[in-house]
N, C-alpha and C positions, 0 to 999 in steps of 0.2 A: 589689589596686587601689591604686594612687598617693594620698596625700593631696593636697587642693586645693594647699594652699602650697608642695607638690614641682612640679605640674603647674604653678604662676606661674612656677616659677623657670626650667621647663622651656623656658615658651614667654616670657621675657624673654630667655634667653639664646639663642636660636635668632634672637628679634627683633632681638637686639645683634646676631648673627653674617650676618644678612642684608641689614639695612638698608643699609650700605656700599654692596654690587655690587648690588642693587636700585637704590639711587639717582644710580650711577654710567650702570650697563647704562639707566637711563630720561636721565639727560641728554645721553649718546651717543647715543639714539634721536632724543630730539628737535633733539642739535645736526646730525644728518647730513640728517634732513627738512628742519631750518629753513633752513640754508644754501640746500637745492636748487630751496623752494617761493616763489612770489613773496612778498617784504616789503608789497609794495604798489603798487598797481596806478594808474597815471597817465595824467589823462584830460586831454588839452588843446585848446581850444577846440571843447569838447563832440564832438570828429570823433575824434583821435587817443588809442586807448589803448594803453597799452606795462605790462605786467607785472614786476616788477624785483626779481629776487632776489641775495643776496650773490652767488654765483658767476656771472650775469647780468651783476652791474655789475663784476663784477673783470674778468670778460671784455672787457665796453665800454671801460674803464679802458685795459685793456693796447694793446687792438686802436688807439683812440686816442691813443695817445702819453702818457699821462699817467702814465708809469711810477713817478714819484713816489708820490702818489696808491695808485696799484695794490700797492705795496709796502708803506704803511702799512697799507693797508686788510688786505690779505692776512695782512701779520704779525699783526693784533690781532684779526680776525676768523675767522681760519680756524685760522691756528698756532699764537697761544695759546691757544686752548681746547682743541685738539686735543694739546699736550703735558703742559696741565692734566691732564685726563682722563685722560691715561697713567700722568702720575708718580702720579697717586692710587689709578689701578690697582694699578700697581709696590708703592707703599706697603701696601696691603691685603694685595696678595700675599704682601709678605716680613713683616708686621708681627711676625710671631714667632720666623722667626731672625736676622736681625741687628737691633736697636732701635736702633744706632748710627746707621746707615745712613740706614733710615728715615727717623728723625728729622732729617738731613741732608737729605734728598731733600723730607719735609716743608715745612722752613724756604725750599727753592729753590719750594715750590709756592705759601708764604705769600706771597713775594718776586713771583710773576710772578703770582699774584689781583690785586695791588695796578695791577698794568698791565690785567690782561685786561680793565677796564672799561670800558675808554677805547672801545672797540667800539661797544656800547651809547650809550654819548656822543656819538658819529660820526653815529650814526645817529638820534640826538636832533635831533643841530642841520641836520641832510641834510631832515627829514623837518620844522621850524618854520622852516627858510630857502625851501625848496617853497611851503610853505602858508602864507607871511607875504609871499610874492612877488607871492600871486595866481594866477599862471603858470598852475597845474594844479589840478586836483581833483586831490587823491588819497585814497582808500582804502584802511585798511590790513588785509593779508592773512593768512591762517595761517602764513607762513614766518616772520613778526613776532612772533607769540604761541610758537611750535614754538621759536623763537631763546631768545626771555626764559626760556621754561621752562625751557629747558637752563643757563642761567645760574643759574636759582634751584636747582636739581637739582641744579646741582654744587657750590654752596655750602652746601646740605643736606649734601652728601657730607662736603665738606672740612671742615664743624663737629662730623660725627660721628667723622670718623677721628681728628681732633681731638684731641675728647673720649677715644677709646680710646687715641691715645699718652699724654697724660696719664695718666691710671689704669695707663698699663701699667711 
C-alpha cells in the first residue's frame, strides 16, 4: 500500500497535468454557449422585446450596413478568443517537445490577451449607453454570464500554462 505523501504527490501531479485542458475544454464550452445565447434581452416601451446575442448583433450589424462595426466586433469577440483558445491548446499540446516553440507561440498569446479585452469593454459601454439612454429596459441574460466565464476560464488556463512554462 502507497504511503500518504506518495498518494499527495500522486494526486498533485495528475492535478498539474489536468487542470490546463479542464479549464481550456470549460472556457470553449462556455465561449461557444455564450456567443449563441442571448446577452440580454430588450424591452422598449414596455410592447417590444428583442433577445440579443453576439452572433444576433453581428448578424444585424452586417445585414445593416454597418460593416465597420461588424468587423470590429467580429475580430474581438469571436476571433480573438477563438484563436486564444487554440494557441493554448497548441501550447499544452506540444509543451514537451519543442519549448522553443512554445514559448514563442506563448509570448503571441500574451500579445493578443492584451487585445481580447476590448470585447468585454464594447459590451460595457453597449450595455451603460442603453440603460443611461432611458430607451429600453434591459435585462441581462445567460449568454452574458456563459461569455464572462469563458473569459475568466481562459485566464485561469493562460496563468497555469504560464506557470508550467516557467518551471519548465
Amino acid at each position: 500500500m502507497p504511503s500518504v505523501p506518495a498518494l499527495q504527490g500522486s494526486v498533485r501531479t495528475h492535478t498539474r497535468r489536468l487542470a490546463a485542458p479542464v479549464l481550456l475544454a470549460t472556457a470553449l464550452l462556455c465561449f461557444s454557449f455564450g456567443i449563441f445565447f442571448p446577452f440580454f434581452t430588450v424591452t422598449k416601451f414596455w410592447v417590444f422585446k428583442n433577445a440579443v446575442s453576439v452572433v444576433s448583433g453581428l448578424i444585424t450589424l452586417f445585414t445593416e450596413g454597418e460593416y465597420f462595426l461588424f468587423t470590429v466586433l467580429t475580430l474581438f469577440t469571436v476571433v480573438f478568443p477563438v484563436v486564444k483558445l487554440s494557441l493554448l491548446g497548441v501550447i499544452w499540446l506540444e509543451r514537451e517537445h519543442d519549448l522553443a516553440r512554445v514559448r514563442r507561440l506563448h509570448h503571441y498569446v500574451e500579445t493578443l490577451g492584451k487585445w481580447s479585452m476590448l470585447d468585454v469593454f464594447v459590451v460595457a459601454i453597449l450595455l451603460v449607453a442603453m440603460k443611461s439612454a432611458s430607451v429600453a429596459d434591459i435585462h441581462l441574460r445567460v449568454g452574458l454570464y456563459l461569455f464572462t466565464f469563458s473569459v475568466i476560464f481562459t485566464q485561469f488556463a493562460t496563468a497555469w500554462i504560464d506557470r508550467l512554462l516557467r518551471e519548465a
